[in-house]
N, C-alpha and C positions, 0 to 999 in steps of 0.2 A: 539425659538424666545422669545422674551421677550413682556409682557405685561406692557402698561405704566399705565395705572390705572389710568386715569384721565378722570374727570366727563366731563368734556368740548368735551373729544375726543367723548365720550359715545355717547353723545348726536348727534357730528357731522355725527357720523358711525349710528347711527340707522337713519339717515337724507337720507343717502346714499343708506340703506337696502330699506326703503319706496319706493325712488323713482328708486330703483332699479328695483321694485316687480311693479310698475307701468306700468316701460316701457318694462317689460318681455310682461304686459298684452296684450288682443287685443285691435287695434283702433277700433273707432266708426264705419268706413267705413266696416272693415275685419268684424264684429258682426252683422251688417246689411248682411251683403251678406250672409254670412252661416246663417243668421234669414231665410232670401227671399230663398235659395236653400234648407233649412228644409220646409218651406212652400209646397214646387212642391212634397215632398214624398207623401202629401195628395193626389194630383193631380192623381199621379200613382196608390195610392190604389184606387182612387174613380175607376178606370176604371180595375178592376179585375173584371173577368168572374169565378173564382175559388168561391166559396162560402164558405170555407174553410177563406178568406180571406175577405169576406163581415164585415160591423161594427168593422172594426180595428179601434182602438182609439193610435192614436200618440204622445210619451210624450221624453221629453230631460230627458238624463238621464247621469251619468259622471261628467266629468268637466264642461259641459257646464249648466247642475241645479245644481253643486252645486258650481259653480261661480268661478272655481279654474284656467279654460281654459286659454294656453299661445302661445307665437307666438314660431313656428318654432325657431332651435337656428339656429347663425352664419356657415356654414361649414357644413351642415346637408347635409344626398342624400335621395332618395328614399321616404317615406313613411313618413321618419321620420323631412322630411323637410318642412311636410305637418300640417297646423292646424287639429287638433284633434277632430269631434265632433261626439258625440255617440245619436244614437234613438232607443226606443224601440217602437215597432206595438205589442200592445196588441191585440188579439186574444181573441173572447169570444168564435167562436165556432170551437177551435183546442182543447178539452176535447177529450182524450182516443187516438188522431191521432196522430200515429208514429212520430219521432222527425225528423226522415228522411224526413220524408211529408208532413212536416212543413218546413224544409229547403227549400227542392225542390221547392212548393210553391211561395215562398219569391223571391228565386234568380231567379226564370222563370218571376216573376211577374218586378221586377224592371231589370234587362236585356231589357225585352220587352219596359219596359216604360220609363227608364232613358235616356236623350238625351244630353251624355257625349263623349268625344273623346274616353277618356282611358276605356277598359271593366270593368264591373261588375267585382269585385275580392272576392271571396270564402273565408269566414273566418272561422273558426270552429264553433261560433255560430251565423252565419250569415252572410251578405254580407257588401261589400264596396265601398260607389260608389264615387270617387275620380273625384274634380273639379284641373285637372293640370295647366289648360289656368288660371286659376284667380293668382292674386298674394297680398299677397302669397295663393300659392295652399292650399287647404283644402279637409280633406278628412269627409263623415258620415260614421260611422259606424251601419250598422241596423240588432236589433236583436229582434227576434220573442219572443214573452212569450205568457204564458196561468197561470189562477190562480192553485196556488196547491188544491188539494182536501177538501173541507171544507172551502174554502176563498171563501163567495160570492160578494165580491166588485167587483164594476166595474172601468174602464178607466186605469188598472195598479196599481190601491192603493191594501196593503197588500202582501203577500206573493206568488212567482209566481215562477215556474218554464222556462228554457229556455233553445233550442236544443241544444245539443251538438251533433257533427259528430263520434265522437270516443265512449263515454260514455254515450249515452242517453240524457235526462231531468235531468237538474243543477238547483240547487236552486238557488234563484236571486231575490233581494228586491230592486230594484231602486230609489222609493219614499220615503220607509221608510229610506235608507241607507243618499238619501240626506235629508230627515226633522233631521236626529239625525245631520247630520252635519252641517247644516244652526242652530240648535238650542245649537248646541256646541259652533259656533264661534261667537254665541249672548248672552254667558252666560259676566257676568260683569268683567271686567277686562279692563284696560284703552285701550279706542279703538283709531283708526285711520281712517283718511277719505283723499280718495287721489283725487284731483280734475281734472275733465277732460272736457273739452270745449261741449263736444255734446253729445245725448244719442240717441239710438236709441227706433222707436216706437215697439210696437207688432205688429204679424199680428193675426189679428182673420179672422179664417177661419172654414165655416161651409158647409161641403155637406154632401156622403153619411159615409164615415169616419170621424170621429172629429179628433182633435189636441186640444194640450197643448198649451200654449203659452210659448217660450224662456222666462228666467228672461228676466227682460228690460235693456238696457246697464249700465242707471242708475246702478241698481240693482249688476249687474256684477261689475264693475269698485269701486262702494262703498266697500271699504277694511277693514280689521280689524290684529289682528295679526297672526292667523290662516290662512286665506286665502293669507295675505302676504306672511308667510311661505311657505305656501305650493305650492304658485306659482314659488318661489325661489330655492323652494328643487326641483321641476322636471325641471326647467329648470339648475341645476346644475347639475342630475343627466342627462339630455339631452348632457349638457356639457362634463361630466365623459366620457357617451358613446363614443362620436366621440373621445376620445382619446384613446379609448380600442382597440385591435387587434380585435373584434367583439364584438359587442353591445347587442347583444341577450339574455344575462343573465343578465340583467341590470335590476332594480327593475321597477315594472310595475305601474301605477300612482294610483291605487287602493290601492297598500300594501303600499304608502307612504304618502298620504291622511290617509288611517284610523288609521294608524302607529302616527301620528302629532297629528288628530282629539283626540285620548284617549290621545296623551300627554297634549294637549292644554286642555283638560278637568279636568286631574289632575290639571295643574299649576293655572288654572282659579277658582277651587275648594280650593285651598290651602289657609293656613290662613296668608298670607301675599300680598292679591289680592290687597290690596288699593294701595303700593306702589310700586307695577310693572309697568316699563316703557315699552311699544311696545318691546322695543331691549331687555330688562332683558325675557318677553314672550319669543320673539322669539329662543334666544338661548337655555333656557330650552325645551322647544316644541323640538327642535331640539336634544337636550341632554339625553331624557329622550325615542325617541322611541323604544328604543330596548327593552323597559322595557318591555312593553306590545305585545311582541312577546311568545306565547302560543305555550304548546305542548312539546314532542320533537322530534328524529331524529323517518324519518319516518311517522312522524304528526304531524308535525308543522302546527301552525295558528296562524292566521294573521283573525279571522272573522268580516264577517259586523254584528255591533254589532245589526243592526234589523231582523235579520235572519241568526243565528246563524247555518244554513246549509251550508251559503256561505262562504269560506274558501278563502282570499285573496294569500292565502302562500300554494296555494295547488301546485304551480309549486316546490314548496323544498323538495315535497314527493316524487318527481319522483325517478323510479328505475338508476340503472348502474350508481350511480354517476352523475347522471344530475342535481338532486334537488341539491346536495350538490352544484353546481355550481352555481344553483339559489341563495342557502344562502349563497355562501362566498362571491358572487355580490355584494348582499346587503350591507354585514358587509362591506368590501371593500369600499365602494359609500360613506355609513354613517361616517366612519369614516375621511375621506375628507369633509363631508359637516360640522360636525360637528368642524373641523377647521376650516373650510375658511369664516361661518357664524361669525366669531370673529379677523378673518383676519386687519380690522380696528381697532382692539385693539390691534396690537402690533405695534412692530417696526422694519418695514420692509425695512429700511436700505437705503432710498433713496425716492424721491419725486415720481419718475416713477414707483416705484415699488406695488404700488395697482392699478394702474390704468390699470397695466400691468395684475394683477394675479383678477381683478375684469373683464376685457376681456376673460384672458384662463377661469377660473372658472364660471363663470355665464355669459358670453357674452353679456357683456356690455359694451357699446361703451367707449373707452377713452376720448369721449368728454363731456359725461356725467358726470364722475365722477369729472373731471376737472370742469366742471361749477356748478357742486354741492358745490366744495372743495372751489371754489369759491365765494358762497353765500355766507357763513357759517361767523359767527362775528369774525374780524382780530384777536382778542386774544384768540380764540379757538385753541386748539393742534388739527393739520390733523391728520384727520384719518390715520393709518399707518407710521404714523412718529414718532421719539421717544418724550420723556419730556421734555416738554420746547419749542418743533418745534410748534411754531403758525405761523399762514398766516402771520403776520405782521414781525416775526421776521425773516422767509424766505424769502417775499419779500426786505426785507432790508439788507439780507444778500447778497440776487443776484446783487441786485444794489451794494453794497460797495466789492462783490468780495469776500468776507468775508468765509473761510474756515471749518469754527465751528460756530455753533449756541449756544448761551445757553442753557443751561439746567434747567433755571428756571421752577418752576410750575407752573399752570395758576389756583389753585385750586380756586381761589378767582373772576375767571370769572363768570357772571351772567350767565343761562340752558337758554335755549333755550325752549319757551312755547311747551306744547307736541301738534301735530299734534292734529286734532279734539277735 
């Protein structure tokens, strides 16, 4: 396809990426509920008889601390149609106790307590307890830790291990993994702020287990180019999946997070941070992950960079050729996203035609891009059209019936102020 190279479009197409990555996000209503059903895990541990399980301290961990959390895509079944949120129950007195007897624990303990239609679901490090009736549905993910040996902080801060069913105790840094990434997507580089009518409160809650508090929606919803990113890559790669023969090798939102997190760190780090626009970020962050893939065949990683035990790319090591299915997933995925994030910079042949491939590729509504395409100042070139094709000269084509547009340039149109 051809690139038109024009500023005007630039600007229209990173216009479209923003509130693309907005409307992937969750509403205020969908972030208060899963606020209010992370609330009730308290509830469940308060009323544990197991002492094994006594002063659990409960902290978000995932997408939903490190504010990356999206809605379900278009077409999705099962699981995967479900919002995604993950907790970790920190354990102070699971030192020396079998990982097995920590699982068992757990899943007997929220079985008994959770008052859900759909069962309790068995995860390898932990359980799952899936709200189906709400909509859209959501599922917790909750996983037990204890510090590793010689870590004596308390409430989850520092270095922790976590059960695994097959391999024992797994290294896992939760807080550290999200401070480097909240401190990654706050380094200086031109930011962006995407506005949204309501925010949700916290809830503070204190009995015999404590809790963390969710980021506040505020918190969540305030964007940057990083979290844009990265809201847009797993909702693309959400997208990749449902068109696959089976979804299961598909990259898992941790290797594409910390994958972006060191790209966005490099581009943010580089000596030309002043005059980077959101969309110039975005595309590098996107350009640049494979760089920072470690290792080779056999040991590959992908590590959190505050706990360098935890190996995000340890599915690539698997024997009989399975890893190897993990990695050509990836590579596979990235190389689609890495085109379709630039998808607005070419010329794709026809009016209908992003609207169409910003649907299949990221599931977004056709009305959306249309009233974006719409906003946008009459002598600006649309996104995806070729040189010359501005708003004003299409509509005036449509009216006069008019077969061919010019091909004038519009380089001489006034940018568009940058977002925030």
């Amino acid at each position: 396809m051809t690139y038109v190279n024009d500023e005007t479009q630039r600007n229209g197409w990173e216009e479209l990426l923003l509130k693309a990555a907005a409307q992937v996000s969750l509403t205020p209503a969908v972030y208060q509920m899963i606020e209010q059903r992370y609330g009730v895990l308290k509830e469940i541990l308060d009323a544990a008889d197991d002492s094994l399980l006594h002063d659990a301290h409960i902290l978000p961990q995932g997408s939903i601390r490190g504010r990356t959390a999206i809605k379900p895509p278009p077409g999705a079944s099962g699981t995967c149609a479900t919002v995604d949120a993950d907790a970790v129950v920190w354990l102070p007195h699971a030192a020396g106790v079998d990982a097995a007897m920590v699982l068992e624990a757990i899943q007997e303990r929220f079985e008994a307590g959770a008052r859900t239609d759909a069962p309790i679901e068995e995860l390898r490090r932990g359980v799952r307890i899936v709200y189906a009736d709400e909509n859209p549905g959501f599922h917790i993910d909750i996983t037990p830790a204890r510090n590793i040996v010689g870590n004596s902080q308390c409430d989850g801060n520092g270095n922790l291990v976590v059960p695994d069913r097959e391999t024992g105790w797994k290294a896992s840094t939760p807080i550290g993994y999200a401070d480097w990434l909240n401190e990654v997507a706050d380094l200086a580089i031109p930011t962006l702020t995407i506005a949204m009518d309501a925010a949700a409160g916290r809830l503070v809650l204190a009995k015999e287990a404590t809790q963390e508090d969710m980021p506040t929606y505020q918190e969540y919803v305030d964007s940057n180019p990083l979290r844009a990113t990265v809201k847009l890559l797993k909702r693309h790669r959400d997208m990749w999946g449902v068109r696959q023969p089976t979804d299961e090798y598909k990259p898992i939102s941790a290797l594409i997070t910390t994958l972006a997190g060191l790209s966005y760190e490099k581009v943010a780090r580089g000596n030309l941070v002043r005059w980077r626009s959101p969309l110039d970020a975005m595309i590098e962050i996107v350009d640049r992950m494979p760089d920072f893939v470690g290792g080779g065949p056999g040991n590959w990683e992908v590590l959190n960079p505050a706990d360098r035990g935890e190996n995000f790319a340890e599915k690539w090591n698997r024997e009989k050729g399975v890893g190897d299915r993990y990695r050509a997933a990836f590579y596979a995925w990235h190389a689609e996203a890495k085109a379709d994030f630039a998808l607005g910079l070419r010329d794709l042949g026809g009016r209908d035609a992003l609207p169409d491939e910003m649907r299949r590729k990221f599931g977004i509504p056709v009305t959306l891009v249309e009233a974006v395409t719409a906003g946008l100042p009459g002598n600006w070139v649309v996104p995806g059209m070729g040189a010359g094709k501005t708003r004003n000269k299409i509509a005036a084509a449509g009216l006069a019936g008019a077969g061919v547009i010019s091909n004038a340039s519009q380089h001489s149109a006034n940018s568009l102020g940058r977002l925030g």
